[in-house]
C-alpha angles and dihedrals in degrees: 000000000000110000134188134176103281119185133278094213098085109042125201115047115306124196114200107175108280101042139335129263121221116202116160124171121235114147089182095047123120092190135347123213135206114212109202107205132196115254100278097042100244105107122057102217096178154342116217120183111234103244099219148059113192117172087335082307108122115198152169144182119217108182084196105064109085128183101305101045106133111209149153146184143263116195122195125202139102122329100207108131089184090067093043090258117125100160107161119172091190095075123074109228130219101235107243091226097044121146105205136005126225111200136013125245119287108201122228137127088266101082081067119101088206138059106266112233098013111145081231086060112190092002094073129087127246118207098182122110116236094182094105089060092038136106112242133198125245121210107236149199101187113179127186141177122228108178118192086338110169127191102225094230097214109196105242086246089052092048120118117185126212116184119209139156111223106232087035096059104045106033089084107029100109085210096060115091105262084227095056098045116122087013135104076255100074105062089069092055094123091225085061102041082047089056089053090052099046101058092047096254112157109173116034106207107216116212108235110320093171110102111273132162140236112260109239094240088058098043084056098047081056088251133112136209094264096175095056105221092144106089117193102156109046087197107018115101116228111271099212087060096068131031091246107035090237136134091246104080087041089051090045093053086058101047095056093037074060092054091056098054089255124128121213114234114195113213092218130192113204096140090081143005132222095258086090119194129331088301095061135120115258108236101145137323092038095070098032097062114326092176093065100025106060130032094262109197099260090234097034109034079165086079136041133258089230113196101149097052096239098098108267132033125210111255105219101168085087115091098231092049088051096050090048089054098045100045079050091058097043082044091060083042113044101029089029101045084220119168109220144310147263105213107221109222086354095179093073090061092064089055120129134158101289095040127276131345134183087212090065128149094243089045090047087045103056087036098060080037103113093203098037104049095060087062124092115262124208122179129192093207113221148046137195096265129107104280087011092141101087091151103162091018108099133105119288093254102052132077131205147195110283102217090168079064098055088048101044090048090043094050097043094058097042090061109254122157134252096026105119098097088037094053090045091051084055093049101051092048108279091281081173095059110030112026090107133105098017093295120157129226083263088073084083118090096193113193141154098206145000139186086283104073144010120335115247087261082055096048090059101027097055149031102195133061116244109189097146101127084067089076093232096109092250090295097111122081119041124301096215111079114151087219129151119205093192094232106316129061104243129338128007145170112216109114091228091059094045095050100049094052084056098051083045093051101051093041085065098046093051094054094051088051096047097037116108105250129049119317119218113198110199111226105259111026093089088074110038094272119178140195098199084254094298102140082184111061099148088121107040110096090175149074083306100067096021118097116263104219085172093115103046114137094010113133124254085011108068117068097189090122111043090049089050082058101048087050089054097049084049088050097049090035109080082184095065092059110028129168096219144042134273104254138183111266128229116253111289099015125118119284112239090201148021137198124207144189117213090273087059084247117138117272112253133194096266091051094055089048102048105114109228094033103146109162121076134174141176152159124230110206128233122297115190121283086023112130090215145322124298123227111202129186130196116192111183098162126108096251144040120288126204115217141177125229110234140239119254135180102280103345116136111179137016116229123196112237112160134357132179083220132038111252113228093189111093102202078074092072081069141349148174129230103280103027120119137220141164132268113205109232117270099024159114136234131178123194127191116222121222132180 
């Protein structure tokens, strides 16, 4: 191979016509070389040493690799742990900026860079090659053609999230091509586009899509990390989620989620890798330059500064880690057309040396980006470290997950005493958590349930958690549910029980849609979808965390519509997405909002702090172009409750517009201030106010 000098300023492998540029950091480095394969990444062909260090950037140009060429590196340096160095030439490394991966892991005790089993443990040396059981890159051109692609730009208070996993949300849908389920593919399937539509979303949230690994206690108990939150390729797409491992089928299903008026979120994990702690395998960062990569105790860099509880944390307050994250962010960006990010254990990213700060350097770096700060950014906003909750800390621009929003929701429909300040607080945008620095309602991410936890069916089908087919004896997922089984763990069959989960069900997905914030849907719960009881289901690549479609379109089970009319009453009422905060009027001004007891007379004191208070209603005033105030009335008591609709300003009549159970009382069609009708217990009702 003929090899010249190359340049350090683009790292990865870069193809530009005539030949392709490596560049790859390591400050602690002694050489750095490049291993060529053959096609299929069996066969090591050469190793050529990259000729040059420029500013701890080693690089080379070979006018004779073209797109194709499969590779990795060997870096050679120390191997003291003690000392946070854990070069090892003898294993073949995945290339951080890698664009595509050819080959999965194979386990064995040779990704270790110690001697497994060795009574030394990590400080011992480990001569074997892995490179047979490794990934490898693969240099790329990938071209694509676009076409008149165009992001939907969704104003944050229009947005409408929708949380899916790829290969979750397509293997059983019956109108998605047999041939395209679990793959990139199959989100383009129009019966499953039209779905989306139809139920308002505007924005689908993907689990992780960037390249991870099965973790080797998995692999051995037959099961996968089917989640994906163990990143080992920063740029590189999932295999397994297209037939040729490429960027192409990833860039297409944009493009026609584009079509369709729906951003693509990426769920993204830059706060740790899958090399785990010091008794990790070593894939990739660790051997190329473990010391700058990763947080190392200050007294111990043998060992991690583990904040995520998997074992390292990146450590992003270095430079070259920074750089790396953020040239992985513009490339989704920029080459991907992707809409914005949800930051995995964000909090980690604001880390420094005293803690976090949401001044730091990663947080100061996407804000001045001029790519990167016109994305949507979604934090879920802590970690496992000391000081990790930073829920409402986070920088003007950015949102989060709202989890005081899942627990007060979950509590107050389970029947638990002295919510009904708390539940009004939720439903108006978390004021109490988010009005500072100059943040808007649309800071708050609201949701009932994600991927991480029970479905929606679960939440109201079961009290305990039931994650044994994890292989973990039930000890693994959270213990602390908020959940209500109605009487009976799991399924069952009496008609009361039933009833009374689906009231339940569709009481909690009217108040996310008509809470003030952003509201996230999880894949699934629209239609009744259940994981068995496992709030845990990372693992479980299988009927279990798929998606049961089974009951679309059944009566009483799928939820489809009345979520399509929720979004639509989002969409005409101004009040149930608002920019800006509810405020204390001056004297005289119009009231925002209004809060009533079941007589239409103002809440007191005495009425929020009744204990078993579960009945709340109020009006939210007109926000131009709104064509008129909403009153809105949340009964989560046993039994019926009679109510009066209230007097406000110039309204005139009351007219019906959306409710979780049919109400059987006419004088709800329409009514006048100061008529009366009926709530059925454990429900929600919305009218609409008209001069």
């Amino acid at each position: 191979m003929r090899l010249l000098e190359g340049s350090p300023h683009k790292l990865g492998a870069t193809w530009d016509g005539r030949g392709t540029n490596f560049a790859l950091f390591s400050a602690h480095a002694e050489k750095v070389e490049l291993c060529l394969f053959d096609r299929q990444g069996r066969r090591e062909l050469e190793r050529i040493a990259l000729p040059e260090r420029t500013e701890d950037v080693w690089h080379g140009y070979l006018p004779d690799v073209l797109p194709g060429q499969v590779y990795g590196y060997r870096v050679h340096g120390p191997y003291e742990p003690e000392s946070g160095h854990r070069f090892n030439p003898n294993k073949l490394l995945i290339d951080p900026y890698a664009q595509r991966l050819v080959g999965r892991v194979v386990w064995s005790d040779a990704h270790f860079g110690y001697r497994a089993g060795s009574p030394r443990a990590d400080l011992s040396f480990d001569r074997r090659d892995n490179a047979r059981g490794m990934p490898k890159a693969m240099v790329v051109d990938e071209a694509f053609t676009w076409g008149d692609d165009k992001r939907p730009h969704t104003r944050w208070e229009d947005t409408i999230i929708y949380e899916a996993h790829v290969k979750g949300l397509t293997m059983q849908r019956t109108d998605v091509p047999p041939g395209w389920r679990g793959l990139f593919s199959g989100l383009t399937a129009p019966g499953l586009i039209d779905h989306l539509r139809r139920l308002g979303v505007t924005s689908i949230e993907l689990l992780p899509v960037q390249a991870f690994v099965d973790d080797r206690r998995l692999v051995e108990r037959g099961l996968r990390n089917y989640w994906g939150y163990n990143t080992i390729g920063f740029f590189a797409p999932e295999p397994r989620y297209s037939t040729d491992g490429g960027i192409g089928a990833f860039k297409s299903m944009v493009s026609r989620l584009h079509a369709a008026g729906i951003e693509v979120i990426l769920d993204v994990v830059y706060n740790h890798t899958a090399e785990g702690n010091h008794l990790g395998p070593t894939l990739s960062f660790r051997g190329i330059d473990n010391a700058s990569y990763y947080w190392l105790l200050p007294d111990k860099p043998r060992f991690y500064d583990d904040f995520t509880g998997c074992g390292n944390a990146l450590n992003v307050t270095h430079p070259r880690v920074l750089q790396m994250v953020m040239d992985s962010l513009r490339y989704w960006v920029e080459a991907c057309h992707v809409d914005g990010f949800r930051f995995d254990l964000a909090t980690t990213l604001g880390r420094g040396a005293h803690g976090f700060d949401r001044r730091a350097a990663f947080f100061a770096a996407i804000g001045q980006d001029p790519v990167l700060r016109r994305v949507k950014l979604i934090a879920e906003p802590w970690d496992l470290g000391l000081g990790g909750y930073q829920v409402g800390n986070f920088p003007t621009e950015w949102s989060e997950w709202n989890d005081a929003y899942r627990r007060t929701l979950r509590r107050f429909w389970r029947g638990e005493p002295h919510m009904l300040g708390d539940l009004a607080r939720r439903l108006t945008g978390s004021a109490d958590i988010f009005q500072r620095h100059g943040r808007a309602p649309r800071a708050s991410i609201n949701y009932v349930t994600v991927h991480d936890g029970f479905t929606l069916a679960d939440v109201v089908s079961y009290e305990d958690k039931h994650n044994e087919a994890n292989g973990e004896n039930n000890s693994d997922g959270s213990d602390h549910n908020d959940s209500l089984n109605c009487g009976v763990e799991g399924p069952s069959d009496d008609p009361k029980i039933v009833e009374l989960r689906r009231r339940l069900r569709r009481a909690q997905i009217a108040c996310l849609m008509l809470a003030q914030g952003v509201p996230l849907l999880l894949a699934g719960d629209e239609v009744g979808n259940s994981q068995s009881g496992n709030n845990n289901a990372y693992c479980q690549d299988n009927e279990i965390g798929w998606v049961d479609w089974s009951r679309l379109g059944e009566d009483g089970e799928d939820m489809t519509d009345l979520i399509r009319r929720l979004a639509a009453l989002r969409r005409r009422y101004p009040q149930l997405r608002p920019r800006h905060w509810l405020h204390a009027p001056r004297t005289g001004a119009p009231r925002e909002v209004m809060w009533f007891t079941a007589e239409a007379t103002e809440m007191t004191e005495q009425d929020w702090m009744f204990p078993e208070g579960r009945f709340l209603a109020y009006v939210l005033g007109t926000v131009e172009p709104s064509p008129g105030p909403l009153f809105i009335v949340v009964n989560g008591a046993a039994e019926a409750v009679k109510f009066t609709f209230p007097a406000w300003l110039d309204c005139t009549r009351w007219t019906f517009e959306v409710a979780t159970v049919p109400l059987d009382d006419p004088a709800t069609v329409m009514a006048e201030p100061g008529g009366s009708a009926v709530a059925p217990p454990r429900s929600v009702a919305v009218f609409s106010g008209a001069a």
